[in-house]
C-alpha positions in Angstrom: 156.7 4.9 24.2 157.0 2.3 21.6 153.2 0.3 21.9 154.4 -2.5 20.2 155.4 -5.7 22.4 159.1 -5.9 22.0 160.0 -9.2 20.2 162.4 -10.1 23.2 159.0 -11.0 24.9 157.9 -13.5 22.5 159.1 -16.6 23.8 157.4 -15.7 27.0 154.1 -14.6 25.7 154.4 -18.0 23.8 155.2 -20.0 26.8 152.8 -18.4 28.9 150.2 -19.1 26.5 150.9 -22.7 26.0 150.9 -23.3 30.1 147.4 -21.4 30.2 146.1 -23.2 27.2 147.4 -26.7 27.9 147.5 -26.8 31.6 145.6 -24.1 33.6 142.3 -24.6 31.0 142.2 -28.1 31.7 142.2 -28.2 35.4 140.4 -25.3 35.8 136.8 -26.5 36.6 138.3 -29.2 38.7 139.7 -27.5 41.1 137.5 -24.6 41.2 134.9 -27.2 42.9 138.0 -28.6 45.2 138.6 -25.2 46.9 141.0 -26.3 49.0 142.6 -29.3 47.3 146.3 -28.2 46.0 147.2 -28.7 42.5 149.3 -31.2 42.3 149.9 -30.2 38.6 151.5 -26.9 39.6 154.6 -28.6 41.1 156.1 -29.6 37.8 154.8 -26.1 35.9 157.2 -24.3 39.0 160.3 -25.3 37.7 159.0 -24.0 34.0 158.1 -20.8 35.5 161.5 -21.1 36.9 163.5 -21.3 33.4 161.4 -18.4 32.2 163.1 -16.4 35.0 166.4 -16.8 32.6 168.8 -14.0 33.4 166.8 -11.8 36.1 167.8 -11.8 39.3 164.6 -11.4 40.5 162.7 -11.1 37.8 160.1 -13.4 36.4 156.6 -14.5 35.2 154.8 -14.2 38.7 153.6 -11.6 40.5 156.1 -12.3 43.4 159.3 -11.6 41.0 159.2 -7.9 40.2 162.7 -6.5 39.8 162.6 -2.7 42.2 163.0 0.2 40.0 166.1 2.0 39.1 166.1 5.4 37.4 167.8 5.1 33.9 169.2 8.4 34.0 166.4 9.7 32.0 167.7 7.8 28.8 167.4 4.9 26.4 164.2 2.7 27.2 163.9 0.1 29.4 161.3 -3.0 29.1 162.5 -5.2 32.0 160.6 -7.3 34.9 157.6 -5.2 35.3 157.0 -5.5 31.7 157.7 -8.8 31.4 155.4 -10.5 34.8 152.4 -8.1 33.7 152.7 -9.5 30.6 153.5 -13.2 31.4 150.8 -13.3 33.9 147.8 -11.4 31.9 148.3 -14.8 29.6 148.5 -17.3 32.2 145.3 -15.2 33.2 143.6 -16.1 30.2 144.1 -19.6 31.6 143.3 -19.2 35.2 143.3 -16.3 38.1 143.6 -18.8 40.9 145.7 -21.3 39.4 148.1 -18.0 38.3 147.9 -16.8 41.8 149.0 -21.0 43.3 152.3 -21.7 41.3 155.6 -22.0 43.9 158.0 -19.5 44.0 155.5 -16.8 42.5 154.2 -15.4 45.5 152.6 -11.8 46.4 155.1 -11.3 49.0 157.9 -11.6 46.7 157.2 -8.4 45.2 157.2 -6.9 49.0 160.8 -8.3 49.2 161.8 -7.0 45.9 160.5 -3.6 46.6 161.5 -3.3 50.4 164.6 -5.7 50.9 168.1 -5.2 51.5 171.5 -6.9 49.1 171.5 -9.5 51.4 167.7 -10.2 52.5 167.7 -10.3 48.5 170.2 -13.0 48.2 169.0 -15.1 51.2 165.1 -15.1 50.5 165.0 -14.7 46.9 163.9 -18.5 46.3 161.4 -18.0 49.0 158.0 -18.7 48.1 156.0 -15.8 50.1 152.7 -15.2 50.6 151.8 -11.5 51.7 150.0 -10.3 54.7 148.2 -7.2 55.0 144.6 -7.2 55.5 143.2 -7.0 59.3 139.6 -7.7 60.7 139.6 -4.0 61.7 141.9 -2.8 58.6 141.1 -3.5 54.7 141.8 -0.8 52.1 142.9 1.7 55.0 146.4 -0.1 55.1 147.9 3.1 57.4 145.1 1.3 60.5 146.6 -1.5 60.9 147.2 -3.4 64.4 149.7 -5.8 64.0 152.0 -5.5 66.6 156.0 -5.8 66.5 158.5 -5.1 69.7 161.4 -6.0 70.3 162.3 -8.6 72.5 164.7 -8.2 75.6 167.9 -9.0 73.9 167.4 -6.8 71.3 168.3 -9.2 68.2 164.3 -10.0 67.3 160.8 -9.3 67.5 157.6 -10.4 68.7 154.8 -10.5 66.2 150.9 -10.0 67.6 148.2 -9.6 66.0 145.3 -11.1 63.1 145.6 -11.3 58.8 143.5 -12.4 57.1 142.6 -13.0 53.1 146.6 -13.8 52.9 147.0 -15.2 49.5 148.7 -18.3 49.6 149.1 -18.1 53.9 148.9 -21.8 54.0 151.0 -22.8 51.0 153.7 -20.5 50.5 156.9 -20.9 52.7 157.2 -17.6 54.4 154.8 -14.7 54.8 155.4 -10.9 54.6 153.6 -9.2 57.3 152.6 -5.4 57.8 152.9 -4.9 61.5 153.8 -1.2 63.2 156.7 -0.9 65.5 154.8 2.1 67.6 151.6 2.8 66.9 151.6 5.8 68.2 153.7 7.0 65.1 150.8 6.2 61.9 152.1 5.3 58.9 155.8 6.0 59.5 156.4 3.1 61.5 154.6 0.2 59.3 157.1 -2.1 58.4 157.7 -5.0 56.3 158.8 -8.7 58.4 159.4 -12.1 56.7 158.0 -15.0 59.0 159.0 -18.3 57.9 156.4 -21.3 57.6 156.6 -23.5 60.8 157.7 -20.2 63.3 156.4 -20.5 66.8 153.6 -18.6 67.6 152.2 -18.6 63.6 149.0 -20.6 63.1 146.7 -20.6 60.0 143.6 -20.6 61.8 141.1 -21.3 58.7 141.0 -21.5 54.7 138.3 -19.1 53.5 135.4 -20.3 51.3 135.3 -17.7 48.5 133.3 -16.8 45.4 136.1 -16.7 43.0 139.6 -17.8 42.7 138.9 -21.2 44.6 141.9 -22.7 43.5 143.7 -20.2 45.3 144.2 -20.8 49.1 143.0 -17.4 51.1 143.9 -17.7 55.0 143.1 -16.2 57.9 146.7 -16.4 59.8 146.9 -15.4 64.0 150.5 -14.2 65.3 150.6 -14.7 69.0 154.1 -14.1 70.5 155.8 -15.2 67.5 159.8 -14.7 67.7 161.3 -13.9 64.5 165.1 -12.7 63.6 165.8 -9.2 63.7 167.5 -9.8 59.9 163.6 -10.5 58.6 162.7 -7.2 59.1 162.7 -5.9 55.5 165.1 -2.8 54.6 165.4 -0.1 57.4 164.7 -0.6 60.8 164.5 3.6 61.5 161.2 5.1 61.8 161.2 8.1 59.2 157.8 10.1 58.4 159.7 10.5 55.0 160.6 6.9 54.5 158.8 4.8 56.5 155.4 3.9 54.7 156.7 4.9 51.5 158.9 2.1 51.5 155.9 -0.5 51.8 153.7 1.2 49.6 156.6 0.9 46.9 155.1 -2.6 46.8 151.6 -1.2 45.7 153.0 0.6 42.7 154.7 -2.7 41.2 151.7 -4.8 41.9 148.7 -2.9 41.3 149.7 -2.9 37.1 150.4 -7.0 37.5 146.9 -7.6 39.1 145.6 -5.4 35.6 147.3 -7.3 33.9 145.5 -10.5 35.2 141.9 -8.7 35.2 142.9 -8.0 31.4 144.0 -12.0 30.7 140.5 -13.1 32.4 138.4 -10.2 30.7 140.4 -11.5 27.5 138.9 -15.0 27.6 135.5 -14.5 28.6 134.6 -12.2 25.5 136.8 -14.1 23.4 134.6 -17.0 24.0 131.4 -15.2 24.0 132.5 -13.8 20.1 132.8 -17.9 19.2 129.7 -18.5 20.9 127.2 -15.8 19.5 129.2 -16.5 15.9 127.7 -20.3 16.0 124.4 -18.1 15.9 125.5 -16.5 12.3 125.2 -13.4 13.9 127.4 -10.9 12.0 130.7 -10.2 14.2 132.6 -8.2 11.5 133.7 -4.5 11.6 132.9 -3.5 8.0 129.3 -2.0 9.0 128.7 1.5 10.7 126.9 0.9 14.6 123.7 2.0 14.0 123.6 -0.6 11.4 124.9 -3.3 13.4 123.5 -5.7 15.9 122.7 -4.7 19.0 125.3 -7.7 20.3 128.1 -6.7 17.6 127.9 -2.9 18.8 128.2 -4.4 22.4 131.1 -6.6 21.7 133.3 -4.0 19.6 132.6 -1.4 23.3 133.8 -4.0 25.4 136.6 -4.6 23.0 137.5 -0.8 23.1 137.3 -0.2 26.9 139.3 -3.7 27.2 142.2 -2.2 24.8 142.1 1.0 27.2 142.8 -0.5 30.2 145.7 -3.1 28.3 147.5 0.6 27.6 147.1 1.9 30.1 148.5 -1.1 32.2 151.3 -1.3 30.0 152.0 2.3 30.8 151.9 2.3 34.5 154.4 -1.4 33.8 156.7 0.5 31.3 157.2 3.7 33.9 158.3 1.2 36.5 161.3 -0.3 34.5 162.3 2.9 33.6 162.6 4.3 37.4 159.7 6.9 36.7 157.2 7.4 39.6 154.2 6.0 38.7 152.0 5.9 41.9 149.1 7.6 39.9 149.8 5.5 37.0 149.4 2.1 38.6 146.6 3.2 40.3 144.9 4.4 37.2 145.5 1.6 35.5 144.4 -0.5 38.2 140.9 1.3 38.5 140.1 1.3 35.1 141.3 -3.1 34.5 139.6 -3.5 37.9 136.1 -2.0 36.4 136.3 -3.3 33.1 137.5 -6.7 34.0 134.8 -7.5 36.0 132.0 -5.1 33.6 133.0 -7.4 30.5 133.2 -10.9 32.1 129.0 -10.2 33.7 128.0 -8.7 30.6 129.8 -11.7 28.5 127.2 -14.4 31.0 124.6 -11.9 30.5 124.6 -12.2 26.5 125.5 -16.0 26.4 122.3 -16.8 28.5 122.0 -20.3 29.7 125.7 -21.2 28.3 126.6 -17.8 30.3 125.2 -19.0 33.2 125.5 -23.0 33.8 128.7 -24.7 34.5 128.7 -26.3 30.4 130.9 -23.3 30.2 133.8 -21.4 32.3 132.1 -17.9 31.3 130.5 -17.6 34.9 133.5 -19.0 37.1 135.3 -16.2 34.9 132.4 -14.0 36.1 133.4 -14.5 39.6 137.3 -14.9 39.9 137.4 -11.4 37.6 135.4 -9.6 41.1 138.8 -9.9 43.5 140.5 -8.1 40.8 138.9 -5.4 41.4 139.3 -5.6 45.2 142.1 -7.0 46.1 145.9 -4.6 46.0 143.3 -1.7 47.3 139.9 -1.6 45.8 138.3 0.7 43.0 137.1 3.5 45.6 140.7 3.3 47.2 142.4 3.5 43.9 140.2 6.7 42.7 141.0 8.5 46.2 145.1 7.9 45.6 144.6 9.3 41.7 142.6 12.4 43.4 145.3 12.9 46.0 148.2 12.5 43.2 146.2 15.1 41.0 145.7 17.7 43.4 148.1 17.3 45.3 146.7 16.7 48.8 148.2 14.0 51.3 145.8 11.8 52.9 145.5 13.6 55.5 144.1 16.1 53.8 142.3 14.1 51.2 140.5 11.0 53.0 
């Protein structure tokens, strides 16, 4: 594995840049106070994120547009849409993690139907904008407990959705929304599946728009399925019930997504101690490398182990990104990687407010709003303590039945 960015990225890295730098920055404390004011701005960056999308079929900048993962054959080296959305979206990151998380088209459950979705669900939902639902009142990290209930209806050619989501990223936004239910819960894991509910279905309603300490530009909702009727073609990929296949299917979803949301925690991590170097250099405090660390500041020796855990978790992210173009496994990779951006994201953005003080603190700069989007990060795609338990249980062996 080559560690150098392959030039083909460039343009994106470029244009992500630009977009984070010229749009996100400058909206950012605006509608991080309007929590639940859309950003109008965003309509017109879609269709750039759009053209970025050049030549993918469903691959792109947003965490919604992975490409699923094909073995290569175990040769030549593949850097394709895992690659290329963990590194668009770690830039647009440096920008803004909510504002990231609101552009059209780029939504969490995107990934779901790349990972999950048949030829044709592909074709027919692949300009969907799709927010994901997972998370119960009774059923957070523990995805396997959830409630969410689909049967099918008398005439066999749909199902009925019943049941609570809530946290759903995007819920009242997006067009559609992925939703875990079970067909039988009687049968665990194996018979959690995947279902597509279009904005506007009967029996949907967004019942309330959280208030939340980070990532405010972001709409989280709390979503209520009662009797809603949906197709029998939105059930994503197989409708059989195999211990083998069943949950493994959804969880492919994890194993894209968990190196994208590094990525962001990365982008964020990125800016706050970039900043914090410009602001503790105004000081004349000596930033460079050229002294050994018991001679250094105290600040400077601080910095350069921030910088050193932060280029860590980039490789390792990279890693977990690079395995999934290339059709490797990389369950324990993604969830490393995951764990250890998670951590340091949100370790280097409070220590950052910490040594900036007042400026750390007060709203002159974004350093603290940084502070507090960077927390989700290390929650959200299953948190730190659910990520070490699946790197245990991939190390040892052990399923999680035996290993909880």
């Amino acid at each position: 594995m080559n560690l150098e960015i392959p030039k083909k990225f460039s343009p994106l890295i470029n244009q992500a840049q630009q977009v984070a730098r010229e749009v996100f920055r400058p909206i950012s404390r605006k509608y991080d106070r309007a929590e639940h004011e859309y950003p109008k701005e965003l309509d017109l960056l879609a269709s750039i994120m759009d053209g970025m999308n050049d030549g993918a079929a469903d691959g792109g900048t947003g965490a919604g547009k992975l490409a699923r993962s094909e073995s290569n054959g175990g040769g030549g080296n593949r850097n394709g849409t895992n690659m290329k959305t963990v590194l668009g979206l770690t830039e647009l990151c440096w920008g803004d993690v909510g504002l990231a998380l609101s552009i059209p088209r780029q939504g969490l459950g995107n990934s779901a139907i790349a990972a999950v979705a048949n030829e044709e669900q592909l074709a027919r939902l692949g300009n969907t904008w799709a927010a994901m639902a997972i998370t119960e009142p009774g059923a957070g990290s523990d995805s396997a407990a959830i409630r969410t209930t689909a049967t099918e209806d008398g005439d066999g050619d749909g199902y009925i959705l019943n049941g609570e989501k809530i946290y759903v990223t995007a819920g009242e936004r997006a067009d559609a929304v992925v939703v875990w239910a079970t067909l039988d819960r009687n049968k665990g894991r194996a018979a959690i599946k995947s279902f597509v509910v279009e904005k506007g279905t009967a029996g949907m309603t967004v019942e309330r728009l959280e208030k939340k300490l980070g990532i405010r530009a972001s709409d989280t909702a709390a979503i209520r399925f009662d009797n809603c009727r949906i197709p029998k073609e939105n059930l994503l990929g197989d409708s059989d019930v195999s211990v083998e296949k069943g949950f493994a299917g959804a969880m492919q979803t994890f194993d894209n997504t968990r190196p994208v949301v590094a990525g962001m925690a990365i982008g964020v991590a990125s800016a706050a101690l970039q900043k914090t170097r410009e602001l503790i250099a105004l000081t004349g405090t000596d930033l460079e490398y050229h002294h050994q660390t018991w001679t250094q500041p105290a600040v400077t020796r601080e910095l350069q182990l921030m910088e050193a855990e932060l280029e860590a978790a980039r490789l390792l992210t990279l890693r977990a990104a690079w395995m999934a173009d290339n059709g490797l496994p990389n369950s324990k990779e993604a969830s490393i990687a995951k764990a250890k951006a998670g951590r340091v994201g949100n370790m280097v953005t409070l220590r950052c407010v910490e040594l900036c003080g007042s400026l750390g603190y007060g709203e002159t700069e974004l350093l603290e709003k940084w502070a507090r989007d960077s927390k989700i990060l290390d929650i959200f795609e299953g948190t730190q303590q659910i990520q070490l338990l699946i790197i245990a249980r991939r190390l040892l062996g052990k399923s999680s039945a035996e290993l909880k």
